[in-house]
KETI-655321 format. One record per residue (C-alpha): residue number from 1; residue in three letters; x, y, z. Coordinates in Angstrom, 3 decimals, decimal comma. Layout:
BEGIN
+-----+---------+----------+----------+----------+
| num | residuo |       xx |       yy |       zz |
+-----+---------+----------+----------+----------+
| NUM |     ALA |        X |        Y |        Z |
...
+-----+---------+----------+----------+----------+
END
This chain:
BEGIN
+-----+---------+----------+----------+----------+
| num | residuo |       xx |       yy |       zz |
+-----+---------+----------+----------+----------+
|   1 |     UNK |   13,259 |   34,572 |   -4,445 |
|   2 |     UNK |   11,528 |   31,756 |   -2,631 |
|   3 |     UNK |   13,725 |   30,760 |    0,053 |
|   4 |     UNK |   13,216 |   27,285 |   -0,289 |
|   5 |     UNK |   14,850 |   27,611 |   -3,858 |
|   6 |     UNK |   18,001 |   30,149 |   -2,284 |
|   7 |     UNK |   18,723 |   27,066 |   -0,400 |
|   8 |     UNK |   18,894 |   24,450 |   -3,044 |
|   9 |     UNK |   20,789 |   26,859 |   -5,168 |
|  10 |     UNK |   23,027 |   27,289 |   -2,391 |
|  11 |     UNK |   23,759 |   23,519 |   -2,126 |
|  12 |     UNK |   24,130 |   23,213 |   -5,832 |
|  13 |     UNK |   26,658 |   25,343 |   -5,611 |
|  14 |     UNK |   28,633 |   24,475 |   -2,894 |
|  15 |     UNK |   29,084 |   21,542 |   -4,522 |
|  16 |     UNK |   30,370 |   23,113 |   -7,566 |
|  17 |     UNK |   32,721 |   24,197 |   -5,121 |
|  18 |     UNK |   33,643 |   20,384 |   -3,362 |
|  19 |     UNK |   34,067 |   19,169 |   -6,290 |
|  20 |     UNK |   36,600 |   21,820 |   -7,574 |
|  21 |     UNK |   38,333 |   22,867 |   -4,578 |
|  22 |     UNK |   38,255 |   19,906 |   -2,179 |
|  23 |     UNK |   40,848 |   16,940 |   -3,083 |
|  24 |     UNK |   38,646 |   14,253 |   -0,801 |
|  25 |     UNK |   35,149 |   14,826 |   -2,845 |
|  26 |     UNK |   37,047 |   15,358 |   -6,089 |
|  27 |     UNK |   38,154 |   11,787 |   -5,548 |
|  28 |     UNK |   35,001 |   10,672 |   -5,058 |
|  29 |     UNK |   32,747 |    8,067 |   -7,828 |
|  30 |     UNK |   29,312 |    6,832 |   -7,338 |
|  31 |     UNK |   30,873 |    3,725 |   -6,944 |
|  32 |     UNK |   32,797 |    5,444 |   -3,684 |
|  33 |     UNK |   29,711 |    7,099 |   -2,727 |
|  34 |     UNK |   27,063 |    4,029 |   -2,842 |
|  35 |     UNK |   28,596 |    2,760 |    0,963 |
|  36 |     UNK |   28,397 |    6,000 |    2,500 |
|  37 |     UNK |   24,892 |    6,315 |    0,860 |
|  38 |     UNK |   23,538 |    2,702 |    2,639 |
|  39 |     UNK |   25,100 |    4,412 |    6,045 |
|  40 |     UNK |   23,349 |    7,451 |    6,175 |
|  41 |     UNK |   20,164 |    6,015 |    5,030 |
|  42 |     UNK |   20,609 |    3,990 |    8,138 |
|  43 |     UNK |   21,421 |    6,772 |   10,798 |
|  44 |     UNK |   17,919 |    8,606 |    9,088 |
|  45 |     UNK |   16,232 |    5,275 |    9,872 |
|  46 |     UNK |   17,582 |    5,753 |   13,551 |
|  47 |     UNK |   16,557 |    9,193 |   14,095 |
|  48 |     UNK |   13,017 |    8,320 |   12,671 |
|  49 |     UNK |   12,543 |    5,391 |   15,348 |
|  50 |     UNK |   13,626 |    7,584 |   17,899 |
|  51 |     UNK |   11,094 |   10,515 |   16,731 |
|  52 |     UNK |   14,225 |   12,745 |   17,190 |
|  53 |     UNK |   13,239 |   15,391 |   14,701 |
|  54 |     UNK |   16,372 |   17,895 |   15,279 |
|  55 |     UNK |   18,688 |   14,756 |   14,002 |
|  56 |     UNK |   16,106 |   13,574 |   11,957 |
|  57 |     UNK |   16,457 |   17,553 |   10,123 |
|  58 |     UNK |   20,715 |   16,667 |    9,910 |
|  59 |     UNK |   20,364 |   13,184 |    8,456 |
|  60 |     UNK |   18,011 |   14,477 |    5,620 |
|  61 |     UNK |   20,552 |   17,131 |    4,765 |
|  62 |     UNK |   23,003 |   14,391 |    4,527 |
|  63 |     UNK |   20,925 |   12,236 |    2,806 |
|  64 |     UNK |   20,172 |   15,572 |    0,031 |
|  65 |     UNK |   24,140 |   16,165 |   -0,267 |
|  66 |     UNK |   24,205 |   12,758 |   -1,167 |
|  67 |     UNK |   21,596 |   12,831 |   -4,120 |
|  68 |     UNK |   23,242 |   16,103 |   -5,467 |
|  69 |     UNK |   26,342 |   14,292 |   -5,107 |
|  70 |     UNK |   25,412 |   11,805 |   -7,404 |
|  71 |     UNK |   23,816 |   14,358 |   -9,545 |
|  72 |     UNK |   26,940 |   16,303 |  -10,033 |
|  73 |     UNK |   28,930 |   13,178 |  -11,225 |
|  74 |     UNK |   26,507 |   12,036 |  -13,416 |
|  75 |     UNK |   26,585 |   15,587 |  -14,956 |
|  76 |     UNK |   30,490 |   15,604 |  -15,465 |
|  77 |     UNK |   29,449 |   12,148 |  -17,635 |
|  78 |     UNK |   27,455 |   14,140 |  -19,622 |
|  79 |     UNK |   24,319 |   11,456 |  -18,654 |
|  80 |     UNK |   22,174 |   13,573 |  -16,388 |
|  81 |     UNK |   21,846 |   16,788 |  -13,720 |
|  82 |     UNK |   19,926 |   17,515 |  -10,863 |
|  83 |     UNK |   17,505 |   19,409 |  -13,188 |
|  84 |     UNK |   16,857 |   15,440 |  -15,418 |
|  85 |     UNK |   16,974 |   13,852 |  -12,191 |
|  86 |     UNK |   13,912 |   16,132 |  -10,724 |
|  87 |     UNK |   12,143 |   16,463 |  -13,714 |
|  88 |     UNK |   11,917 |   12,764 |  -14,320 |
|  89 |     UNK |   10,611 |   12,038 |  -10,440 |
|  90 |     UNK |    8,134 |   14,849 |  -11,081 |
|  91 |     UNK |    6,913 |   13,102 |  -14,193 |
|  92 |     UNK |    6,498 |    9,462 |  -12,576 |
|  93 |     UNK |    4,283 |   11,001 |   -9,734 |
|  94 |     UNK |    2,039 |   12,681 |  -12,298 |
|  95 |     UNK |    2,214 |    9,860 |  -14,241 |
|  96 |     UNK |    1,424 |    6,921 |  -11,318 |
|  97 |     UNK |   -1,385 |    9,395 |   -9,534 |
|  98 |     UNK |   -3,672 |    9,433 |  -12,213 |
|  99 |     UNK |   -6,375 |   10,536 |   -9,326 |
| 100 |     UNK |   -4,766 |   13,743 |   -8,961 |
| 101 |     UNK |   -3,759 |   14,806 |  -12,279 |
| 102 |     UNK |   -6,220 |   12,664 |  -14,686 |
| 103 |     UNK |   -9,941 |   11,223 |  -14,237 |
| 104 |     UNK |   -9,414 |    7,919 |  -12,515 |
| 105 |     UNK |  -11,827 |    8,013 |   -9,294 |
| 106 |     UNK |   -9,431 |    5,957 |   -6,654 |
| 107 |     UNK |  -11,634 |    5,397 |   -3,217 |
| 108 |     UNK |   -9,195 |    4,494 |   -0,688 |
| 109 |     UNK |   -5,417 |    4,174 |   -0,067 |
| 110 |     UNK |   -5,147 |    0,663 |   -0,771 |
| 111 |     UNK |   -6,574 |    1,589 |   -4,427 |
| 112 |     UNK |   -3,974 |    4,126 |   -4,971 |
| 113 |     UNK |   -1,384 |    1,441 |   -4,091 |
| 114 |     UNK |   -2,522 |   -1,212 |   -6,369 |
| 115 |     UNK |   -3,191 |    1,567 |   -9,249 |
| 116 |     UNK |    0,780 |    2,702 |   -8,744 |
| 117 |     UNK |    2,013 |   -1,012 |   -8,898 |
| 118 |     UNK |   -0,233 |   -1,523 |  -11,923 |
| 119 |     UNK |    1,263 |    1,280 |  -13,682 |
| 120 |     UNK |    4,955 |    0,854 |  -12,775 |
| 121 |     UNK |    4,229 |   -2,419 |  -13,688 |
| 122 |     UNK |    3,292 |   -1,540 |  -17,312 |
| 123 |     UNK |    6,524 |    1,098 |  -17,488 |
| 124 |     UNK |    8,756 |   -1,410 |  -16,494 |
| 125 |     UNK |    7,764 |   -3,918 |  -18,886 |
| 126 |     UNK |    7,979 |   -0,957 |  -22,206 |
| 127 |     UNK |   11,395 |   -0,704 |  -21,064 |
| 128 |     UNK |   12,014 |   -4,561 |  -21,110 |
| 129 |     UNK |   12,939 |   -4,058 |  -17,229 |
| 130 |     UNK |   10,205 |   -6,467 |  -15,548 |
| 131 |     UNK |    8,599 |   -9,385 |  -16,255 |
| 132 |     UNK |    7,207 |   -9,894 |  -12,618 |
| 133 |     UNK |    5,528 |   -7,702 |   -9,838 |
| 134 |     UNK |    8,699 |   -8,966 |   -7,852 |
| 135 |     UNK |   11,259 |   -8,136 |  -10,112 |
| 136 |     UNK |   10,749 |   -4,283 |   -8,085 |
| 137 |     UNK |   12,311 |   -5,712 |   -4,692 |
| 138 |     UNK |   15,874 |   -4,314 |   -4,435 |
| 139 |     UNK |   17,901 |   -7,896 |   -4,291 |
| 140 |     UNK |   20,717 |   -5,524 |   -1,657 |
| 141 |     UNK |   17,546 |   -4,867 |    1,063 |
| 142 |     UNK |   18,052 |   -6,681 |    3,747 |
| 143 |     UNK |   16,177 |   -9,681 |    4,180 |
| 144 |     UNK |   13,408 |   -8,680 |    6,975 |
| 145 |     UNK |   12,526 |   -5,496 |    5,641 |
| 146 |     UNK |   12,436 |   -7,503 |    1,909 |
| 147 |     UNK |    9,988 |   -9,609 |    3,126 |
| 148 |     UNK |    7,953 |   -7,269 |    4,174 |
| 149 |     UNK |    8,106 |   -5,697 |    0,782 |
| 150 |     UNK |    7,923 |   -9,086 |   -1,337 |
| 151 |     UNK |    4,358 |   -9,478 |    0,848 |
| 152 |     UNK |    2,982 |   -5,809 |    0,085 |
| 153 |     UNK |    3,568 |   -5,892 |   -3,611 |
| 154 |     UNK |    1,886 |   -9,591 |   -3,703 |
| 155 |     UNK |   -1,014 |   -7,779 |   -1,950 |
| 156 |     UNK |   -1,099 |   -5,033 |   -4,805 |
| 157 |     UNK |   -2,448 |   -8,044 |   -7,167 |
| 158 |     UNK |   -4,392 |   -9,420 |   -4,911 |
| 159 |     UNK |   -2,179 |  -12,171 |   -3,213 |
| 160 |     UNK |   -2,892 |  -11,772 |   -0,479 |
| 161 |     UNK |   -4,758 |  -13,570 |    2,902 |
| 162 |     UNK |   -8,402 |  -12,101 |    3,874 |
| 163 |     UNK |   -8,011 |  -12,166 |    7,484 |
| 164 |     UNK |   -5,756 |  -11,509 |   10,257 |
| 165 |     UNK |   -6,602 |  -14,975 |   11,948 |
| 166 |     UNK |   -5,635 |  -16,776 |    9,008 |
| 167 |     UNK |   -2,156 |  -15,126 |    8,936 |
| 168 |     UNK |   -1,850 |  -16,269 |   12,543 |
| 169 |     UNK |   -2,787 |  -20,161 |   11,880 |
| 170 |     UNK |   -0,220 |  -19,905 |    9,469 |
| 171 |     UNK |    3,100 |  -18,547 |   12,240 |
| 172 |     UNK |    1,778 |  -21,025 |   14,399 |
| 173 |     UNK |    2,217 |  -24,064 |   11,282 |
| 174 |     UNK |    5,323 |  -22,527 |   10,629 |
| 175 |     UNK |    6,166 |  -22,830 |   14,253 |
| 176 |     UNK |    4,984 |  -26,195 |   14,538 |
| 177 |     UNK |    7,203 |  -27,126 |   11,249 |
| 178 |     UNK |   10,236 |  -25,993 |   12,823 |
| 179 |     UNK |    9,944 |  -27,715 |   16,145 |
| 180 |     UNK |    9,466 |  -31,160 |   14,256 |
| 181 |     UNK |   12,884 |  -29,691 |   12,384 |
| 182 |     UNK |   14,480 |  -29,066 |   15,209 |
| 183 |     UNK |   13,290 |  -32,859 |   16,937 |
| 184 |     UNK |   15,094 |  -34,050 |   13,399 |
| 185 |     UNK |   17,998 |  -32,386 |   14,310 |
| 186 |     UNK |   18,362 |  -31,766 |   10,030 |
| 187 |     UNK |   20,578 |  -28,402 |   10,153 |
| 188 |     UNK |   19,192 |  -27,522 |    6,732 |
| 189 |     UNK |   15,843 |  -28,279 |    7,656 |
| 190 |     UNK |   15,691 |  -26,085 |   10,751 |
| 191 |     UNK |   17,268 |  -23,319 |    8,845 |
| 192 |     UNK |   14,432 |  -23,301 |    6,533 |
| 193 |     UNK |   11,818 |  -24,006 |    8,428 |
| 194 |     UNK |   13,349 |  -20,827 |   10,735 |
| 195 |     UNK |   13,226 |  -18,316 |    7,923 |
| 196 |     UNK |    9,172 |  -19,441 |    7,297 |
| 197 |     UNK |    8,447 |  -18,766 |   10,972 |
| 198 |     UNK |   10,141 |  -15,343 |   10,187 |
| 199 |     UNK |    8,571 |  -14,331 |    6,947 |
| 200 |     UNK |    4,949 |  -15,523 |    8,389 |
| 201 |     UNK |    5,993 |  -13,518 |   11,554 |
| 202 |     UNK |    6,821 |  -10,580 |    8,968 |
| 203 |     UNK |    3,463 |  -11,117 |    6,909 |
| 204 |     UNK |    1,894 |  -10,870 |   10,814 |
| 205 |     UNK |    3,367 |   -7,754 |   11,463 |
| 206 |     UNK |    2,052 |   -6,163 |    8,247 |
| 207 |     UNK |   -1,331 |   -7,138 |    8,865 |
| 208 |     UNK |   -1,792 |   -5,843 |   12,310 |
| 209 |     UNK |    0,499 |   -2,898 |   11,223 |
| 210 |     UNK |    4,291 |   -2,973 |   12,606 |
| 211 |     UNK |    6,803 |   -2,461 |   10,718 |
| 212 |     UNK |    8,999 |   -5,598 |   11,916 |
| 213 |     UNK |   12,457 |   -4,142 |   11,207 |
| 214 |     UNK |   11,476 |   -1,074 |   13,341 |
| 215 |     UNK |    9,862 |   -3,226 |   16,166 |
| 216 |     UNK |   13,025 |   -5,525 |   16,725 |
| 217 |     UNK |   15,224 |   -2,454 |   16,301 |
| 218 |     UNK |   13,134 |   -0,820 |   19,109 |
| 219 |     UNK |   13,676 |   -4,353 |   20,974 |
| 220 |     UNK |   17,736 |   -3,849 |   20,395 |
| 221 |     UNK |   17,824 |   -0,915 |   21,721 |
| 222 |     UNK |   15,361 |   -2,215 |   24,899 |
| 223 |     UNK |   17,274 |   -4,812 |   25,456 |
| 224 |     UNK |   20,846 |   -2,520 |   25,393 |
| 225 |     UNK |   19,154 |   -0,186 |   27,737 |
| 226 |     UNK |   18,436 |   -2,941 |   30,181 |
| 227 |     UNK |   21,899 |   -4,598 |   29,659 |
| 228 |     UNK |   24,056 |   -1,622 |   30,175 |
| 229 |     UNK |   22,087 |   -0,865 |   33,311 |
| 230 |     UNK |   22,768 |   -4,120 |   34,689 |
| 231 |     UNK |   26,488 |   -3,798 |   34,389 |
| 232 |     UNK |   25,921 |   -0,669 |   35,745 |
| 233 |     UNK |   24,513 |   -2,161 |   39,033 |
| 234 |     UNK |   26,790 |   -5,014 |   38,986 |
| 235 |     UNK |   29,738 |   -2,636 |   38,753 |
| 236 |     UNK |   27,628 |   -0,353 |   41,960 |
| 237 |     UNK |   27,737 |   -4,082 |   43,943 |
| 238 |     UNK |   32,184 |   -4,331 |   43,180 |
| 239 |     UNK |   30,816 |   -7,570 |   41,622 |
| 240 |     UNK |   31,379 |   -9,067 |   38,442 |
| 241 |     UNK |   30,170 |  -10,530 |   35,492 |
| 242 |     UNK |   31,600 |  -13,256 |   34,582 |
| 243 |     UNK |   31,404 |  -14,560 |   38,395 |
| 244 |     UNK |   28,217 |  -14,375 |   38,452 |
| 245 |     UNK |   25,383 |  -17,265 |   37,735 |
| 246 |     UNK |   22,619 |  -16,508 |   35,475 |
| 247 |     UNK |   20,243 |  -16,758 |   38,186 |
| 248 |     UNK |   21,922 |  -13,430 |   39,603 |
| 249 |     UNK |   22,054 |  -11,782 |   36,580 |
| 250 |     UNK |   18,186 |  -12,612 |   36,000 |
| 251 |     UNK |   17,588 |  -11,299 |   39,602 |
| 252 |     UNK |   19,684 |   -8,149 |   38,516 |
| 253 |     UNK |   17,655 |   -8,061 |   35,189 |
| 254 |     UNK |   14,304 |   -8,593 |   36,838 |
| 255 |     UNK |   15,204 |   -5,436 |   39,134 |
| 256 |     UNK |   16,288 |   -3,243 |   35,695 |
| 257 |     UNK |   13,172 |   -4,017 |   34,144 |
| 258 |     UNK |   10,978 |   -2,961 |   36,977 |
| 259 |     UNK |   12,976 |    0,162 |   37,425 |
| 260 |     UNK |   12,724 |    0,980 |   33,652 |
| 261 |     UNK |    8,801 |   -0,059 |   33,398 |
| 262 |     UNK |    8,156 |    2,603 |   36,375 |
| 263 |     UNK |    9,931 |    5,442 |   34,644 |
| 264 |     UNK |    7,796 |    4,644 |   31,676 |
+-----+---------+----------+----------+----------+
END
């Protein structure tokens, strides 16, 4: 037997087994579930942006016991199994990639994108489910990487700007907005005029091609680094902290970040 298949069987029925044997996952609902689901989608998103491929390897396992998780509940409803719930994904992709399974000649990458949004368009709408190209953006996702998403599927029907230039003028309008905000000293105005600068910012990114979520993250953890070394030097010194002026900590911080920009 394909080993690949031993091991999914394997899974399968281990959690036959949880579900049975184990009071904790017996307990468990897809309501109970749906939490731990959002955290281990986010420790896979760490592993990723730290291209650490051993803990990338865990988190997908977690991420699979998860899905079959769900899959086994929804099978004790009597709604659906794993089998429905991989039969119906394999149907969609043969369904959206027309290019590989029909006649539809698709040149380039950005074609195949704007062919998939066209036809999950058209599904969504049979069902009743859609009425706009928008209506797709999970309401939950966090707001940077939804902005990022709202802008991509406004590209797929041709929203879009033509040129990275242009997307620039606009963060530096934006900008220029929310320093004559900020001169007003209008709370509400500087809050909106804050979350343009962002979502032009976020449009920016996607144009020269960042993903922005994953390029502040990697700032975080740059930042943390550079931090916890300083207290780490300041501790070295027997000073501390909070007796110290901020032009010592910058002098401290100027001396991390030179140290850190050697190693790399």
């Amino acid at each position: 037997m394909n080993p690949k298949l031993t091991a999914f069987q394997r899974i399968l029925e281990i959690m036959n087994d949880l579900r049975e044997k184990c009071p904790w996952d017996r307990e468990q609902t897809m309501d109970s579930l749906r939490v731990l689901t959002i955290e281990e989608t986010y420790e896979l998103a760490e592993a990723i942006t730290k291209k650490d491929l051993p803990n990338i390897k865990e988190e997908l396992g977690d991420i699979l016991l998860h899905i079959v998780f769900y899959a086994k509940i929804g099978e004790e409803k009597g709604a659906f199994d794993i089998a429905d719930v991989i039969n119906e994904l394999c149907e969609k992709l043969i369904r959206r990639h027309p290019h590989v399974y029909g006649d539809l000649n698709l040149k380039d990458s950005e074609a195949v994108k704007k062919s998939w949004e066209a036809i999950k368009l058209k599904e969504k709408e049979g069902k009743g489910q859609r009425q706009s190209v928008l209506d797709g953006v999970p309401k939950s996702l966090p707001a940077l990487p939804k902005s990022l998403r709202i802008q991509q599927k406004a590209k797929k029907v041709g929203f879009d700007w033509d040129t990275v230039e242009q997307v620039w003028d606009k963060v530096e309008e934006e900008m220029q907005e929310l320093q004559e905000a900020v001169a007003s000293q209008n709370q509400d105005a500087i809050e909106d005029e804050y979350g343009d600068v962002l979502f032009a910012l976020s449009n920016y990114a996607r144009f020269i091609k960042i993903d922005p979520e994953g390029a502040l993250e990697r700032t975080n953890q740059k930042f943390i680094n550079r931090f916890q070394r300083l207290e780490a030097i300041v501790k070295e010194r027997n000073q501390d902290l909070s007796n110290m002026t901020l032009a010592e900590m910058d002098e401290i911080w100027n001396e991390v970040k030179k140290e850190q920009e050697t190693k790399d």
